[in-house]
N, CA and C atoms as a LAMMPS dump frame, in Angstrom:
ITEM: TIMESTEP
0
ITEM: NUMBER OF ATOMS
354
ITEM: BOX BOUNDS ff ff ff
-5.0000000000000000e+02 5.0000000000000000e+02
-5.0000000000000000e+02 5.0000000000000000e+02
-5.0000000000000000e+02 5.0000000000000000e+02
ITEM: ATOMS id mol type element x y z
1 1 1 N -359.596 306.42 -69.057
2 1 2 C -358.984 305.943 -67.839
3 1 3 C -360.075 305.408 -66.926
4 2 1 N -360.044 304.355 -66.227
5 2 2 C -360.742 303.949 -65.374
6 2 3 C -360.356 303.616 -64.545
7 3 1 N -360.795 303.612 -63.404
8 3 2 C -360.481 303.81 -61.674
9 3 3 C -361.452 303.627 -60.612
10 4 1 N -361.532 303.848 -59.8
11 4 2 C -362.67 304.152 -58.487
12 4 3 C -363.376 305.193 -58.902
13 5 1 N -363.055 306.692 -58.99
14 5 2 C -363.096 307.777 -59.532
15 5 3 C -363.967 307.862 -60.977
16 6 1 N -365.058 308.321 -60.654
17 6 2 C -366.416 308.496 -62.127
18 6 3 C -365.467 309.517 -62.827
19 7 1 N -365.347 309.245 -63.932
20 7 2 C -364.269 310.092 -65.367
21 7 3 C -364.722 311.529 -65.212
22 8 1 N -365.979 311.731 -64.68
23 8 2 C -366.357 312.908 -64.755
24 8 3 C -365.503 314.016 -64.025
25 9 1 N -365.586 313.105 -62.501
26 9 2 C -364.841 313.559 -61.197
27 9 3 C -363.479 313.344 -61.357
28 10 1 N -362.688 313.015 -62.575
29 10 2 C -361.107 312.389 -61.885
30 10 3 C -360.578 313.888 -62.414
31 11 1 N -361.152 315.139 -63.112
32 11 2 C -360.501 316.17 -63.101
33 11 3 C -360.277 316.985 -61.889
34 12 1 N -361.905 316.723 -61.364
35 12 2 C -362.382 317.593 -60.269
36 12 3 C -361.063 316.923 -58.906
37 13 1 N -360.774 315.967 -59.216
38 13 2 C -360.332 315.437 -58.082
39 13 3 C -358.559 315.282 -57.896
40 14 1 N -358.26 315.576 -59.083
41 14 2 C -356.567 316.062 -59.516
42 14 3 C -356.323 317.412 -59.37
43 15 1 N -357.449 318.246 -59.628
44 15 2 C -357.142 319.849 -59.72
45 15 3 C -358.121 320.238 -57.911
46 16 1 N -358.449 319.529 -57.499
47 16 2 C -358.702 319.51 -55.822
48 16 3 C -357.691 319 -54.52
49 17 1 N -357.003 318.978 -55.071
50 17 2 C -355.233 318.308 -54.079
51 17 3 C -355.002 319.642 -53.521
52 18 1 N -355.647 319.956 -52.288
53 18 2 C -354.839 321.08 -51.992
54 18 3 C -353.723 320.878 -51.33
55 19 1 N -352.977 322.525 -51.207
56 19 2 C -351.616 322.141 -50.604
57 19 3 C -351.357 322.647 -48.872
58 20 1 N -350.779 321.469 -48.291
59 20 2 C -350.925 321.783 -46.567
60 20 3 C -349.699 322.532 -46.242
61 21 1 N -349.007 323.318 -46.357
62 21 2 C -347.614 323.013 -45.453
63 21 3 C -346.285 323.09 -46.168
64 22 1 N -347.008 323.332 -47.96
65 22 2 C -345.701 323.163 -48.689
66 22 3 C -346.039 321.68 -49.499
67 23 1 N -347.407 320.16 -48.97
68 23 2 C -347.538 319.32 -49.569
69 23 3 C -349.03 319.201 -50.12
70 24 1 N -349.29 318.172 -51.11
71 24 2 C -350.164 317.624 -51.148
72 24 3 C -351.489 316.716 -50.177
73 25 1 N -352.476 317.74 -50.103
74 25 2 C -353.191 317.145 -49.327
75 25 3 C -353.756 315.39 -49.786
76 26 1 N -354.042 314.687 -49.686
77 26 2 C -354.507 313.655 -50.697
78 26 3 C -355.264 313.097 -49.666
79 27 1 N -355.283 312.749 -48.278
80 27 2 C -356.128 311.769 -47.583
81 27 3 C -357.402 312.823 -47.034
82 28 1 N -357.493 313.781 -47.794
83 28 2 C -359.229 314.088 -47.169
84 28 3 C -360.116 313.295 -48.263
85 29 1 N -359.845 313.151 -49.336
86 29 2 C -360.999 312.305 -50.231
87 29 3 C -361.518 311.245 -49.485
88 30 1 N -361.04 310.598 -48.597
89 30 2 C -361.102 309.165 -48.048
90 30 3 C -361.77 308.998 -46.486
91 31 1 N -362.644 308.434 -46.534
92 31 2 C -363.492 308.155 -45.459
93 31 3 C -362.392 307.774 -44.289
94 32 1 N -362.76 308.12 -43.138
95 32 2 C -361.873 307.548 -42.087
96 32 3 C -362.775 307.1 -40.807
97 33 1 N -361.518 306.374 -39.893
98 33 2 C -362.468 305.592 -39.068
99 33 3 C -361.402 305.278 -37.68
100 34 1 N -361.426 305.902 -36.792
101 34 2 C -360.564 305.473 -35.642
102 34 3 C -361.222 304.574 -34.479
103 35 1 N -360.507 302.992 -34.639
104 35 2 C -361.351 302.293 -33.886
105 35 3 C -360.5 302.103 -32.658
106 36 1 N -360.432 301.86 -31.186
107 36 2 C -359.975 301.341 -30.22
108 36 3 C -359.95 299.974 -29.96
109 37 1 N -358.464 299.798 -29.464
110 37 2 C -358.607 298.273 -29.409
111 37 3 C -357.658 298.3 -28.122
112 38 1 N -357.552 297.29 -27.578
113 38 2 C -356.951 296.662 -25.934
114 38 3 C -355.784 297.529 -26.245
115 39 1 N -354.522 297.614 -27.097
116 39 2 C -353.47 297.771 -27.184
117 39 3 C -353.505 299.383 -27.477
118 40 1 N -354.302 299.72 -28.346
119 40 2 C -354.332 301.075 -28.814
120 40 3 C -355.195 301.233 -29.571
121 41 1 N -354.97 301.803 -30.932
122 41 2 C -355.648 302.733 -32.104
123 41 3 C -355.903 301.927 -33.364
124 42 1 N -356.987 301.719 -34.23
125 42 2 C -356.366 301.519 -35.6
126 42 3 C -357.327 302.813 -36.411
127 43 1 N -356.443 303.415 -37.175
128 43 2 C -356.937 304.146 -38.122
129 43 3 C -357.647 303.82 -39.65
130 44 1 N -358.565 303.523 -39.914
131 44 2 C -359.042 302.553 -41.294
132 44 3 C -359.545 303.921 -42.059
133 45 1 N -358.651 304.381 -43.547
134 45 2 C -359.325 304.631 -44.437
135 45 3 C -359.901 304.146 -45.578
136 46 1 N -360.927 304.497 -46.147
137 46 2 C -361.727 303.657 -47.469
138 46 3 C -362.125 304.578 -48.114
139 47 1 N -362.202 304.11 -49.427
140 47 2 C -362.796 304.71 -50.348
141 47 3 C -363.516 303.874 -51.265
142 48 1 N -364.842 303.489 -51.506
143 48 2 C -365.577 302.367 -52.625
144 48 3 C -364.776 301.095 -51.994
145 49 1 N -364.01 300.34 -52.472
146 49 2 C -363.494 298.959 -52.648
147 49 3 C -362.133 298.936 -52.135
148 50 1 N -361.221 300.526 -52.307
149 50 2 C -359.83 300.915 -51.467
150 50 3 C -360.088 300.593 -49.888
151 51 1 N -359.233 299.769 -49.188
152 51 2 C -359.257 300.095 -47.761
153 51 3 C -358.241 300.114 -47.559
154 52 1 N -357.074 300.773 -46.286
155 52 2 C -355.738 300.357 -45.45
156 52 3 C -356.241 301.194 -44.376
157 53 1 N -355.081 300.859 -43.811
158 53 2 C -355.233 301.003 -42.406
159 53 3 C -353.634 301.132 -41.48
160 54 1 N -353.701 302.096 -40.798
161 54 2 C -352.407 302.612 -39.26
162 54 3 C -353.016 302.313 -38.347
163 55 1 N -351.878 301.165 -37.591
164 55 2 C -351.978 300.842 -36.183
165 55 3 C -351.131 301.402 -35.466
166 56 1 N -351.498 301.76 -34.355
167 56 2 C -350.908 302.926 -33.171
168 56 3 C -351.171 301.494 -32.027
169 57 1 N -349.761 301.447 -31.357
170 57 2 C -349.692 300.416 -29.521
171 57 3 C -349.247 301.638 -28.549
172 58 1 N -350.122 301.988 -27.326
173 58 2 C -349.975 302.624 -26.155
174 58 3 C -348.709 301.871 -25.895
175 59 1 N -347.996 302.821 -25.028
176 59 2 C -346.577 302.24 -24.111
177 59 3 C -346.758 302.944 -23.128
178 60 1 N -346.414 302.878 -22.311
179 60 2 C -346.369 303.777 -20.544
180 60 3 C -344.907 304.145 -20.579
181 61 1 N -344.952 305.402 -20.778
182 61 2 C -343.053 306.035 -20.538
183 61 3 C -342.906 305.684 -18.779
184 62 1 N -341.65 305.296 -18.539
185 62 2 C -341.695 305.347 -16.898
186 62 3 C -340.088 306.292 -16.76
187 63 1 N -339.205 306.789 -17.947
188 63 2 C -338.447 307.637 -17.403
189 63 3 C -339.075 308.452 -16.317
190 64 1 N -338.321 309.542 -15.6
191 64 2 C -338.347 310.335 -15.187
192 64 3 C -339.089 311.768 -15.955
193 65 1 N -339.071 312.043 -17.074
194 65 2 C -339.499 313.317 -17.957
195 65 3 C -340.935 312.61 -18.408
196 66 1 N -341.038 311.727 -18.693
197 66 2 C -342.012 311.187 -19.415
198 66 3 C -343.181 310.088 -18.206
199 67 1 N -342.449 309.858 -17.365
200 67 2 C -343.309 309.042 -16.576
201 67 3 C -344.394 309.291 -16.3
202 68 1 N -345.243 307.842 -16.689
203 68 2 C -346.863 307.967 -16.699
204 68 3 C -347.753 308.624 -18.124
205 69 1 N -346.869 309.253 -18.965
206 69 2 C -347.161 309.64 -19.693
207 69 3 C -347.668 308.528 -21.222
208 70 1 N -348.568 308.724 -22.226
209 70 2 C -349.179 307.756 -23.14
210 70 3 C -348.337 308.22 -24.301
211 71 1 N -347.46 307.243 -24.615
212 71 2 C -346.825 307.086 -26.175
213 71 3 C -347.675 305.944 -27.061
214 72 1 N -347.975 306.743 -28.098
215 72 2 C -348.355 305.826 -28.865
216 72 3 C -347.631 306.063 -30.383
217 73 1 N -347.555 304.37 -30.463
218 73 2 C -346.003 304.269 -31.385
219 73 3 C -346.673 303.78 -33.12
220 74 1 N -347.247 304.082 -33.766
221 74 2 C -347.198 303.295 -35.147
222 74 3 C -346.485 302.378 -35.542
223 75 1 N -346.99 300.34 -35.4
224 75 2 C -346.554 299.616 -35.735
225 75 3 C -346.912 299.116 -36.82
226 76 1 N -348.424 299.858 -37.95
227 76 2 C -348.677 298.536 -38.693
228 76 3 C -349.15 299.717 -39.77
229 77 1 N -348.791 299.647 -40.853
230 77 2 C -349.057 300.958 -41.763
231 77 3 C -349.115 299.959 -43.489
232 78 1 N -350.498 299.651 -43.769
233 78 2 C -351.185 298.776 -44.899
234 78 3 C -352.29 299.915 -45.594
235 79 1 N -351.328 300.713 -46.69
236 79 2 C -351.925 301.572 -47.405
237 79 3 C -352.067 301.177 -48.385
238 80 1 N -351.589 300.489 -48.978
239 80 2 C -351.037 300.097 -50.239
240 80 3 C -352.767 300.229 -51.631
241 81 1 N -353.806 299.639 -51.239
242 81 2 C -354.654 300.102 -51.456
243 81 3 C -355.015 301.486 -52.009
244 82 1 N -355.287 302.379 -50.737
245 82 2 C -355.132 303.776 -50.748
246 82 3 C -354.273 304.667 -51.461
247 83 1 N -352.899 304.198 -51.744
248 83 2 C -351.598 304.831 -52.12
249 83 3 C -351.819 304.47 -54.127
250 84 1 N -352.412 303.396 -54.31
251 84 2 C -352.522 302.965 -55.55
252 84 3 C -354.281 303.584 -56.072
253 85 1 N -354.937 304.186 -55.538
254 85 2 C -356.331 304.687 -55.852
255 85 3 C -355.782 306.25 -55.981
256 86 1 N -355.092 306.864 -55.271
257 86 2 C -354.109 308.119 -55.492
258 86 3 C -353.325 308.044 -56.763
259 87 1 N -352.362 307.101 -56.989
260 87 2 C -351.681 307.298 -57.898
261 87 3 C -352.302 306.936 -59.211
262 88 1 N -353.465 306.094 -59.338
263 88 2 C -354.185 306.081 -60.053
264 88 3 C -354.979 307.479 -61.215
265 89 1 N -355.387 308.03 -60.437
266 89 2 C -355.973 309.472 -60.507
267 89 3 C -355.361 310.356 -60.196
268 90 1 N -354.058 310.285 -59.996
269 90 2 C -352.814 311.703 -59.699
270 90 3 C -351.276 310.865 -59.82
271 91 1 N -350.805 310.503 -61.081
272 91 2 C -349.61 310.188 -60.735
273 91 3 C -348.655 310.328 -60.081
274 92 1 N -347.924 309.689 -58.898
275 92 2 C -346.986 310.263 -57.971
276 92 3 C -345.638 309.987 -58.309
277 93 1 N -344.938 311.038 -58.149
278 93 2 C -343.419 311.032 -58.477
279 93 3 C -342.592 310.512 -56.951
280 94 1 N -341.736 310.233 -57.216
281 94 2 C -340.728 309.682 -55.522
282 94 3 C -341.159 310.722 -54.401
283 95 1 N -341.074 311.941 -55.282
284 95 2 C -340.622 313.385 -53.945
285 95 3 C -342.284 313.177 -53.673
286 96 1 N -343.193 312.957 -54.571
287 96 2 C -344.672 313.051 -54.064
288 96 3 C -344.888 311.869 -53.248
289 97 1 N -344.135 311.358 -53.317
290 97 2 C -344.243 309.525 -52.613
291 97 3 C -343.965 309.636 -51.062
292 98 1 N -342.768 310.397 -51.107
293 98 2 C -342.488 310.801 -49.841
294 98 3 C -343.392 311.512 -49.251
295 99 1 N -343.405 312.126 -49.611
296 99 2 C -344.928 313.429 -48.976
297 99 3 C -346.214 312.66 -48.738
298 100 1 N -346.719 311.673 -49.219
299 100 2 C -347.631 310.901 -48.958
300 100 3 C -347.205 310.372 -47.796
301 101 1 N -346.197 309.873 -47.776
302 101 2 C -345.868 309.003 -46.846
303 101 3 C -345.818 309.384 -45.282
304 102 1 N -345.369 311.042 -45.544
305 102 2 C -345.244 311.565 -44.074
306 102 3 C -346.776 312.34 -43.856
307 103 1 N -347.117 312.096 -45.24
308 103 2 C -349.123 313.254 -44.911
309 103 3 C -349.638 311.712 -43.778
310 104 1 N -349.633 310.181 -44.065
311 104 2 C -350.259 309.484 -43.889
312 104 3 C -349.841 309.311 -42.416
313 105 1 N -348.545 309.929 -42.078
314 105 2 C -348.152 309.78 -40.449
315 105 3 C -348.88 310.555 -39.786
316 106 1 N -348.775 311.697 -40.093
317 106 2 C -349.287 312.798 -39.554
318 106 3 C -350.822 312.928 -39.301
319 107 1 N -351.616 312.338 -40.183
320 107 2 C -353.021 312.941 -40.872
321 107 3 C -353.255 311.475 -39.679
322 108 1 N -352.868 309.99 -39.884
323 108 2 C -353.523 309.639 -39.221
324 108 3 C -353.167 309.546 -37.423
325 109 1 N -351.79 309.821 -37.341
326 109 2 C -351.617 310.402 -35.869
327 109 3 C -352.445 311.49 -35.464
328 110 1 N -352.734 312.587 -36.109
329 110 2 C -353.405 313.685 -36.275
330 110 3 C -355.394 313.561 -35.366
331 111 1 N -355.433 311.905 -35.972
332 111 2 C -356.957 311.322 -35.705
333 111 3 C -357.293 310.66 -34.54
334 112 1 N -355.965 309.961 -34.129
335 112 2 C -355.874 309.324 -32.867
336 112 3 C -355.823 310.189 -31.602
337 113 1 N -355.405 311.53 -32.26
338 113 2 C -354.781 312.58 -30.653
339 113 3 C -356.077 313.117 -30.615
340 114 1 N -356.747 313.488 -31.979
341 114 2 C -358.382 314.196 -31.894
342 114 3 C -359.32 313.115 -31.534
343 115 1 N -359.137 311.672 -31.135
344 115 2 C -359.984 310.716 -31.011
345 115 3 C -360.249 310.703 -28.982
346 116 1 N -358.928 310.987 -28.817
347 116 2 C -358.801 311.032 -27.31
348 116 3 C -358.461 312.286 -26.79
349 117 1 N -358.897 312.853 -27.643
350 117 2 C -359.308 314.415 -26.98
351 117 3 C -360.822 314.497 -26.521
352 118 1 N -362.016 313.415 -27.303
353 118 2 C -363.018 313.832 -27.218
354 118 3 C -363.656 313.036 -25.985
């Protein structure tokens, strides 16, 4: 099999998926990168030659409960890269597909709230 992943490492790296919550961890292998931009956030992970990337846009709530308060909304989600270097070296089934899908909300919302914490 050949991949991103040295043959040596693609065991080490199938039997290293830990589990978060009930899921598959899969986006700690992958370098990350939270950059700021006028509008908001972009989250860029890579791995070798894999890149995608989550975009987060600030909104200003002005209800009453929320007023003044920073929503930031995920408009631009280009994994496809990333999602195919995973399934590459860990075949994913639908139900694992899903779980990726909500690890990649979370994990990179997760980066943006720890980005503007600091």
């Amino acid at each position: 099999m050949s991949g991103p992943f040295p043959q040596k490492k693609l065991f080490t790296f199938i039997r290293s998926i830990t589990i978060f919550n009930g899921t598959m961890s899969y986006l700690k292998w992958f370098q990350t990168e939270v950059v700021p931009n006028e509008s908001g956030f972009t989250v860029n992970y890579t791995h070798q030659s894999a890149s995608g990337s989550v975009t987060y846009v600030k909104y200003v709530m002005e209800n009453k409960m929320m007023r003044g308060k920073d929503v930031y909304l995920m408009t631009n989600c280009d994994m496809g890269d990333i999602i195919e270097v995973i399934h590459m070296n860990s075949p994913l089934s639908s139900y694992d597909y899903d779980g990726l899908n909500m690890e990649i909300r979370t994990h990179s919302r997760k980066l943006v709230e720890n980005y503007k914490s600091v």
